[in-house]
ROKE-648447 format. One record per residue (C-alpha): residue number from 0; residue in three letters; z, y, x. Coordinates in steps of 0.2 Angstrom, whole numbers. Layout:
BEGIN
<resi: NUM, resn: ALA, up: Z, north: Y, east: X>
...
# end
This chain:
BEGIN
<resi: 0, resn: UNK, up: -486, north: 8, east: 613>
<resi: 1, resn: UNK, up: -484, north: -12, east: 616>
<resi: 2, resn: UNK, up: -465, north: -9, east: 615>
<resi: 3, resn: UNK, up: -467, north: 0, east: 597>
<resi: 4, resn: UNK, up: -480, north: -13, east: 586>
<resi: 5, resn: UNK, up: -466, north: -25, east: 591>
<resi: 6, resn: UNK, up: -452, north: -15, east: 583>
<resi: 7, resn: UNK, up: -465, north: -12, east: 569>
<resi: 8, resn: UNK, up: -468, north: -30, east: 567>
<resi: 9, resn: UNK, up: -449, north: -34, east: 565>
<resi: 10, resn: UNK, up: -448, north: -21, east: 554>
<resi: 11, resn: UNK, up: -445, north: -32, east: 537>
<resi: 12, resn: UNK, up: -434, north: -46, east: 534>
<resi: 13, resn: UNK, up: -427, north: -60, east: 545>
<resi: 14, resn: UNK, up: -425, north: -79, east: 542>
<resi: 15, resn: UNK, up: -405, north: -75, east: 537>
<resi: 16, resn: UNK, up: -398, north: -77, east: 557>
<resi: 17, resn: UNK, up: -384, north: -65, east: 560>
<resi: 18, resn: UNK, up: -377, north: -72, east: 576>
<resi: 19, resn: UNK, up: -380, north: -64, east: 593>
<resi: 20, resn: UNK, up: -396, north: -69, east: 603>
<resi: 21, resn: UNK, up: -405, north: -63, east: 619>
<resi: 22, resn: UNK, up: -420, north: -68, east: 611>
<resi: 23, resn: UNK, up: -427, north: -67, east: 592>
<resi: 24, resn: UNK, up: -446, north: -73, east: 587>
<resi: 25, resn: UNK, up: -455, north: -72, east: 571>
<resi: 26, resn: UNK, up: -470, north: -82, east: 569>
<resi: 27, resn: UNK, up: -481, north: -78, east: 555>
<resi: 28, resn: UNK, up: -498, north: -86, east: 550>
<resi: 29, resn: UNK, up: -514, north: -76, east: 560>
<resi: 30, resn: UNK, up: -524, north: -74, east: 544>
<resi: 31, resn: UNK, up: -512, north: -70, east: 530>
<resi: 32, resn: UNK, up: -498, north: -62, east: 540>
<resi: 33, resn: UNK, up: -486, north: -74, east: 531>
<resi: 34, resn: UNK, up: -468, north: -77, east: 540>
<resi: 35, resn: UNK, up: -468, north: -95, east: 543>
<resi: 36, resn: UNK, up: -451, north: -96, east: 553>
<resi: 37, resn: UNK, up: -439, north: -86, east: 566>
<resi: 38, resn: UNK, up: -434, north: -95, east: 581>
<resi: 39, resn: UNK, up: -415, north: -86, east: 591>
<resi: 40, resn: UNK, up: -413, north: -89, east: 607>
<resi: 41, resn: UNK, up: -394, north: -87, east: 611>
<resi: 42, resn: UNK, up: -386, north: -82, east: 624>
<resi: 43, resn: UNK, up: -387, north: -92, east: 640>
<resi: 44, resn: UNK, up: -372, north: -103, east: 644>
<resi: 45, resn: UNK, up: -372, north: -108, east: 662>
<resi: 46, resn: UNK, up: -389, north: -115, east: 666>
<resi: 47, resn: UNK, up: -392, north: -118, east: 648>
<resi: 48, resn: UNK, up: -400, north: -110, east: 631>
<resi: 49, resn: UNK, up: -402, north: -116, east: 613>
<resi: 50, resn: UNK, up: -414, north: -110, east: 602>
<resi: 51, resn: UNK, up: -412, north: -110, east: 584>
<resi: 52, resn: UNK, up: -427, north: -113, east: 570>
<resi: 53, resn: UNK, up: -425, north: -106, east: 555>
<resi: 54, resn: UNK, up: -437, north: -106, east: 541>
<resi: 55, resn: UNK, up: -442, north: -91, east: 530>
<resi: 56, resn: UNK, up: -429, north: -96, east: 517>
<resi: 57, resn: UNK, up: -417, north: -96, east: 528>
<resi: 58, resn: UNK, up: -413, north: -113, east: 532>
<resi: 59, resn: UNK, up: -409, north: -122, east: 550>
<resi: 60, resn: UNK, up: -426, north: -134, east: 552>
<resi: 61, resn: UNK, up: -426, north: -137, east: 571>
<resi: 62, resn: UNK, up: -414, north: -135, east: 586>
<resi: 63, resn: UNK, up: -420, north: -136, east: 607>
<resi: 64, resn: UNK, up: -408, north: -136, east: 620>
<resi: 65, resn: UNK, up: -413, north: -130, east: 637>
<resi: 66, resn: UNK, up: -405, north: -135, east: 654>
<resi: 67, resn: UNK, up: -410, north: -125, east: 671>
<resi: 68, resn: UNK, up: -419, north: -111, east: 664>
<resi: 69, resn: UNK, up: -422, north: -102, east: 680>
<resi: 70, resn: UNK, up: -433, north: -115, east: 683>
<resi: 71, resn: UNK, up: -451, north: -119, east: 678>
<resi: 72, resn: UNK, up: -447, north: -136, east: 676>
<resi: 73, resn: UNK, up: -429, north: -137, east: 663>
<resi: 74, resn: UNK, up: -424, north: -150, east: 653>
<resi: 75, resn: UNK, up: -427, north: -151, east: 636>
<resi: 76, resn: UNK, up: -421, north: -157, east: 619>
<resi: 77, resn: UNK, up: -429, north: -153, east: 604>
<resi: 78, resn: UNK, up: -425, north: -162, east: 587>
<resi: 79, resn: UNK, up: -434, north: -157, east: 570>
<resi: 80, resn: UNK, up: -422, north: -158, east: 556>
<resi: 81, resn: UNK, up: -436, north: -160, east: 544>
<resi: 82, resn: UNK, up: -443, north: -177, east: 548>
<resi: 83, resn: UNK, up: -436, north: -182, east: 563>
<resi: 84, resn: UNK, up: -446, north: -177, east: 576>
<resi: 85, resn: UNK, up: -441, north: -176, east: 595>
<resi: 86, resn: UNK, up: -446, north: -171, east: 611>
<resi: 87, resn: UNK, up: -434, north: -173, east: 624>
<resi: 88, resn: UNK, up: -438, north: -171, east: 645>
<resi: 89, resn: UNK, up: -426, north: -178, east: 658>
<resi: 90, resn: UNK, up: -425, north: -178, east: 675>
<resi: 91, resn: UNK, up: -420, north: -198, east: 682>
<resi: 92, resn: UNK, up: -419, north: -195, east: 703>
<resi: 93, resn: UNK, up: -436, north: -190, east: 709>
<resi: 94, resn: UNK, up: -444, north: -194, east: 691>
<resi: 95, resn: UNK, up: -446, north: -182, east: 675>
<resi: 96, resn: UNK, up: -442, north: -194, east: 660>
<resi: 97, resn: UNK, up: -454, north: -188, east: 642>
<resi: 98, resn: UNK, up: -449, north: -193, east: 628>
<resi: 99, resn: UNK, up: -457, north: -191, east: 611>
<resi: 100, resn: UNK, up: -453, north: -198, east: 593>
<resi: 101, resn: UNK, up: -467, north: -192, east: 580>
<resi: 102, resn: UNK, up: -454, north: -195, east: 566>
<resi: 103, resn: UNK, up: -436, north: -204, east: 562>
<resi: 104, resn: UNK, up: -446, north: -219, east: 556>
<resi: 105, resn: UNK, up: -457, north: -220, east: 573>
<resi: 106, resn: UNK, up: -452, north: -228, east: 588>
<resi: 107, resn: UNK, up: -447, north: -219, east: 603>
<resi: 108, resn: UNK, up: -459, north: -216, east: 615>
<resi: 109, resn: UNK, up: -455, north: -214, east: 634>
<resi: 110, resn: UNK, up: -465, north: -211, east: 651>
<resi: 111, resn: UNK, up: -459, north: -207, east: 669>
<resi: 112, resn: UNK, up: -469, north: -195, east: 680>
<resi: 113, resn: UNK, up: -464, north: -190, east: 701>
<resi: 114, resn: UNK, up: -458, north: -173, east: 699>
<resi: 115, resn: UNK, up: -470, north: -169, east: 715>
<resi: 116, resn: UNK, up: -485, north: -172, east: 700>
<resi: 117, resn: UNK, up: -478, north: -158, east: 689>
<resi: 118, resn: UNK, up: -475, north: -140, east: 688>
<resi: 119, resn: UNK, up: -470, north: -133, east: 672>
<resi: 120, resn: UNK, up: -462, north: -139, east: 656>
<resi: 121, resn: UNK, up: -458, north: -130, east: 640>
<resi: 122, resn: UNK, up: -452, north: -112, east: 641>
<resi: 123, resn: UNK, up: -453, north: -116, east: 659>
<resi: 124, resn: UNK, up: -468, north: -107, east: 660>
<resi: 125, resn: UNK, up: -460, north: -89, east: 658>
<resi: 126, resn: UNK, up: -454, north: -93, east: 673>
<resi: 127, resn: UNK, up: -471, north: -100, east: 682>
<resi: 128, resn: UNK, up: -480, north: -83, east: 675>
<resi: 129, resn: UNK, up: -465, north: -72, east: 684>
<resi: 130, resn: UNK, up: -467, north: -83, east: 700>
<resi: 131, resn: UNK, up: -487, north: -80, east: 700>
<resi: 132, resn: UNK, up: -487, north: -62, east: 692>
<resi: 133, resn: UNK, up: -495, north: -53, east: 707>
<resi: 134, resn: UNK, up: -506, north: -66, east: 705>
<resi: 135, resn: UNK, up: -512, north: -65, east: 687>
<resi: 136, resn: UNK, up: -511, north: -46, east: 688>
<resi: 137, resn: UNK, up: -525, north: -47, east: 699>
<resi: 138, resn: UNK, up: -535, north: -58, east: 689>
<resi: 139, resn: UNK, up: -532, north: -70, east: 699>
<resi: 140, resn: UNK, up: -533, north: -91, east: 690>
<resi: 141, resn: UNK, up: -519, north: -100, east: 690>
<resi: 142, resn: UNK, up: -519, north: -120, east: 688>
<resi: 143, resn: UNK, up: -501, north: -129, east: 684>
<resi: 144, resn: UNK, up: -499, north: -147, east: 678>
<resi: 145, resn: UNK, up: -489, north: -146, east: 662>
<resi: 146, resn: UNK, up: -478, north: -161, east: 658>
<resi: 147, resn: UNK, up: -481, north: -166, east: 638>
<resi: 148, resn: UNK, up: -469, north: -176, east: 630>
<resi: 149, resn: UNK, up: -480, north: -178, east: 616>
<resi: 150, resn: UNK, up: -496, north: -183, east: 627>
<resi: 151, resn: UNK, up: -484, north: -194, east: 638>
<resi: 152, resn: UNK, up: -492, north: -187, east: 654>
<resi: 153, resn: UNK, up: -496, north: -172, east: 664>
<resi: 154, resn: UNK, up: -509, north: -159, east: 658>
<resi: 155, resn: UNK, up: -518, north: -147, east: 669>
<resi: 156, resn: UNK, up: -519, north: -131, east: 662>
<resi: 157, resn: UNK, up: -527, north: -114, east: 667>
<resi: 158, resn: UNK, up: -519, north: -98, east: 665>
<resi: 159, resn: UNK, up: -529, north: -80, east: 666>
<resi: 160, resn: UNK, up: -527, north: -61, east: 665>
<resi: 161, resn: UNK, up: -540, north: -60, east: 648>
<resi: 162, resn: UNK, up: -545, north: -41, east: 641>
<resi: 163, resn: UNK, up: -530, north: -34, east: 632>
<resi: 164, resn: UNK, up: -534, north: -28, east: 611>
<resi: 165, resn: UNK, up: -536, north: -9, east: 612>
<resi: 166, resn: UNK, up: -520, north: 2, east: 615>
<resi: 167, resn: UNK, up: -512, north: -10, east: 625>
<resi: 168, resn: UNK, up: -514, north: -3, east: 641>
<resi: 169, resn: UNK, up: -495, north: -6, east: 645>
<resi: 170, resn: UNK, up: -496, north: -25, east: 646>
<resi: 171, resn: UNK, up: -503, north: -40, east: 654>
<resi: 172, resn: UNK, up: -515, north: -51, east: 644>
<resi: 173, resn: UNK, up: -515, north: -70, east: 647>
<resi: 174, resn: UNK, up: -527, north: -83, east: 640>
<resi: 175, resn: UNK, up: -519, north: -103, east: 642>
<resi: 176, resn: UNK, up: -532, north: -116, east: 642>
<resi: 177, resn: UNK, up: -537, north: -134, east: 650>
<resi: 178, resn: UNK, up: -542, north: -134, east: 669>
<resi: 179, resn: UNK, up: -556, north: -147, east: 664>
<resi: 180, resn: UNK, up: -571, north: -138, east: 656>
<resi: 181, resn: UNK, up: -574, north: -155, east: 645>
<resi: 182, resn: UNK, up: -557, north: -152, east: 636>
<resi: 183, resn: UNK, up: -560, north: -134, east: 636>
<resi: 184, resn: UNK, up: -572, north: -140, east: 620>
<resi: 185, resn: UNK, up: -559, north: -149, east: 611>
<resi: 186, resn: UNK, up: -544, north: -140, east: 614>
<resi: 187, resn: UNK, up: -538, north: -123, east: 609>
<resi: 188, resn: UNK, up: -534, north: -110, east: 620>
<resi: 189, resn: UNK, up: -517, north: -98, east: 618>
<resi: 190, resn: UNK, up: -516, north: -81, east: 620>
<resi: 191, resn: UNK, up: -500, north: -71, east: 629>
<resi: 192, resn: UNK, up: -495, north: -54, east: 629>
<resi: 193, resn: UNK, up: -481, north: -51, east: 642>
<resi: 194, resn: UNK, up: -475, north: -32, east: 642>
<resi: 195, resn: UNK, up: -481, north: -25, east: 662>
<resi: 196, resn: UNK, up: -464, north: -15, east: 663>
<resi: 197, resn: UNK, up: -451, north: -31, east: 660>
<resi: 198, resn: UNK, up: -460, north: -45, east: 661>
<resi: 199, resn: UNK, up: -454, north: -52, east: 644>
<resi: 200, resn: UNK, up: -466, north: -60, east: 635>
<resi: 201, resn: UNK, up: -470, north: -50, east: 618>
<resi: 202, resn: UNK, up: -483, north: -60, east: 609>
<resi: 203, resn: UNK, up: -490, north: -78, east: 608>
<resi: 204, resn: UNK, up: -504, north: -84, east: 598>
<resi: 205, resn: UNK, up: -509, north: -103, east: 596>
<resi: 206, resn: UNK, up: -505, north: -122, east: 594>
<resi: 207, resn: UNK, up: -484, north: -117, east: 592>
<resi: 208, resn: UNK, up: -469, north: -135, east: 598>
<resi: 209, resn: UNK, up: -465, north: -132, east: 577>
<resi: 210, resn: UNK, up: -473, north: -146, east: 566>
<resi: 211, resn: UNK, up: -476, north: -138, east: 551>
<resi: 212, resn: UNK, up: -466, north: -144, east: 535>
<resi: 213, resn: UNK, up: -478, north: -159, east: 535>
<resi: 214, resn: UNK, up: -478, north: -165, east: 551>
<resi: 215, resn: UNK, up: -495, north: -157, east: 558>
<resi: 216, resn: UNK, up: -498, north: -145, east: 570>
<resi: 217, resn: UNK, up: -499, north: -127, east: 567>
<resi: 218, resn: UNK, up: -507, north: -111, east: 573>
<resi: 219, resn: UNK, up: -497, north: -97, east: 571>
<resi: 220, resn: UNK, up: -493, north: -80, east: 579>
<resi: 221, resn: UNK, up: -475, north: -76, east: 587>
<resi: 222, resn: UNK, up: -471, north: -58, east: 593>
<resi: 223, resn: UNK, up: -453, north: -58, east: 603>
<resi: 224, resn: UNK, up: -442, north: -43, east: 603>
<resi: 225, resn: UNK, up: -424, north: -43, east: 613>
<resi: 226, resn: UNK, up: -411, north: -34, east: 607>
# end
């Protein structure tokens, strides 16, 4: 059932990408069901993985770069062709370097953390949820301390198995949210859909790493398919 709303959702038109990818994304807006942009994720090379933003009208807007992604901590470059933005995560010896610029015309930002403070970054945290599956499977919580370029610092999140829409039997149903209960009431929450029988994630839902064409945040839904 999972594995068939996601070919129906991919269904229609693409964002004009033709190349080969072991990943493809669509994400639309929640309310209208509007495509926003696709993002491809190419083939791996090495220990490396770009990812290509495109927007609805088929034009490149952002590009990431991963390094180490059979980690849940990989480096990461992203720049945003748009207005400049970029987000970059380095490691320097025993320290993870987070850099952010909000625009071309804003300064760089930098801070250095001890890698023994963090536990995921970025797409990183596919590979967290596979690490702790038996463990989300079982309802268990599972805290991790993200590390934000944008925040400058680490953020302790909580992940949980959270009831599944109806039909979806086949799959395992995350919520992402603060640890602190204070910024619980503040922050939005993302939802995950990972399929039980692969593992892959199949949908997302919430606060997306795309600024929107202005430079503000945006809350969109993604649902995954690969070829």
């Amino acid at each position: 059932m999972l594995e068939l709303m996601v070919a129906l959702a991919f269904s229609g038109a693409g964002c004009g990408y033709e190349g080969a990818v072991y990943a493809e994304g669509r994400a639309v807006d929640p309310a209208s069901g509007e495509l926003v942009y696709c993002e491809y994720h190419l083939p791996a090379a090495d220990d490396g993985r770009r990812v290509l933003y495109y927007s609805a009208a088929g034009h490149r807007i952002a590009e990431k770069t991963l390094r180490g992604i059979d980690s849940s901590l990989p480096e990461v470059k992203q720049n945003d062709f748009r207005h400049g933005e970029q987000r970059k995560i380095t490691r320097v010896g025993t320290q993870l370097s987070l850099q952010y610029r909000e625009s071309g015309k804003a300064a760089l930002e930098s801070e250095r953390l001890p890698l023994r403070e963090l536990e995921v970054a970025d797409a990183g945290f596919d590979h967290f949820v596979r690490e702790h599956w038996g463990d989300l499977v079982a309802g268990e919580p599972v805290r991790f301390d993200f590390a934000s370029p944008v925040h400058g610092r680490a953020i302790t999140l909580r992940a949980q198995q959270s009831p599944c829409p109806q039909g979806q039997s086949d799959a395992l149903c995350l919520r992402v949210e603060p640890a602190a209960a204070l910024l619980r009431l503040f922050a939005g929450e993302l939802n995950l859909v990972y399929s039980l029988g692969t593992r892959r994630l199949q949908v997302f839902e919430g606060v997306v790493n795309l600024l929107d064409d202005r430079g503000d945040n945006q809350t969109l839904r993604i649902r995954y398919r690969y070829p």
